[in-house]
C-alpha positions in Angstrom: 0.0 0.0 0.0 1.3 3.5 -0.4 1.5 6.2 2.6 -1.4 7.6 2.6 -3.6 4.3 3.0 -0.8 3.4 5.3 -1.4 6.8 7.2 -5.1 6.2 7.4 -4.0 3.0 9.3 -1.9 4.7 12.1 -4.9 7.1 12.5 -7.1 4.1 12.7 -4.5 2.6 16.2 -2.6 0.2 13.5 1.1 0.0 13.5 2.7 -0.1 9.9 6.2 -0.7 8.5 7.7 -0.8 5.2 8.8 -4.2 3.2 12.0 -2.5 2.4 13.3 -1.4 5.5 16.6 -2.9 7.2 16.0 -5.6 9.6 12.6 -7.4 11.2 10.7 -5.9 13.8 10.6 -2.1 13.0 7.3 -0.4 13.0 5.9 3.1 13.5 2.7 4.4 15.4 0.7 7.6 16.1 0.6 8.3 19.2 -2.1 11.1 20.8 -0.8 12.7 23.9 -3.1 12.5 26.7 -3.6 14.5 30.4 -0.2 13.1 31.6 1.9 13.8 28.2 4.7 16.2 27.7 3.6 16.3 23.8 0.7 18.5 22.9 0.2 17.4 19.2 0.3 14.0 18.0 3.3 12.3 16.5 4.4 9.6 14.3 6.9 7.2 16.4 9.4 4.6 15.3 9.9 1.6 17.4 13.2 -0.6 17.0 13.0 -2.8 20.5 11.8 -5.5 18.5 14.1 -5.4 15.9 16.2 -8.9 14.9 19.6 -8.3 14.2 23.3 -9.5 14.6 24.6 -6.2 14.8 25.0 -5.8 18.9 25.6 -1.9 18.4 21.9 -1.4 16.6 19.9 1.3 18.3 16.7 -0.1 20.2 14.4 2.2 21.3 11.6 4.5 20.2 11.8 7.9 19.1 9.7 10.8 17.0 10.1 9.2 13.2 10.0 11.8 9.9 9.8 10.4 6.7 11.9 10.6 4.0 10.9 11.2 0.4 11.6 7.7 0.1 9.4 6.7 2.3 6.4 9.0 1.5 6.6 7.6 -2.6 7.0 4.0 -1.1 4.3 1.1 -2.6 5.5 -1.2 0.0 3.7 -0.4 3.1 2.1 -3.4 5.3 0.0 -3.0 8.3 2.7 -4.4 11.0 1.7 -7.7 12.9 4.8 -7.7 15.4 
């Protein structure tokens, strides 16, 4: 799917990913701030603590995600199963 049916997803509470990216186990999510957030908008977020690699030195976390042109033209967007 492109970006903007995957966009429609996040807004609908799915987590998506793309085919293409490195590694298993990357996703991104919207996440609304609530009473008890520091955020006052919402944001797109990209979560790499489930991500499946040899490489002992690959950051695993979650932070705010912006996407590249790449990524915004992208056909290969899936709605992420984990």
């Amino acid at each position: 799917m492109n970006f903007e049916v995957a966009l429609s997803h996040l807004k609908d509470g799915y987590a998506v990913a793309r085919e293409g990216w490195n590694g298993d186990g990357i996703f991104i999510k919207l996440q609304v701030p609530d009473e008890h957030s520091k955020m006052t908008q919402p944001y797109i977020y990209i979560d790499t603590l489930g991500l499946k690699t040899t490489n002992p030195k690959a950051p695993k976390g979650r932070v705010p995600w912006f996407a590249s042109q790449t990524d915004l033209l992208a056909n290969d967007w899936i709605v992420y199963k984990g």
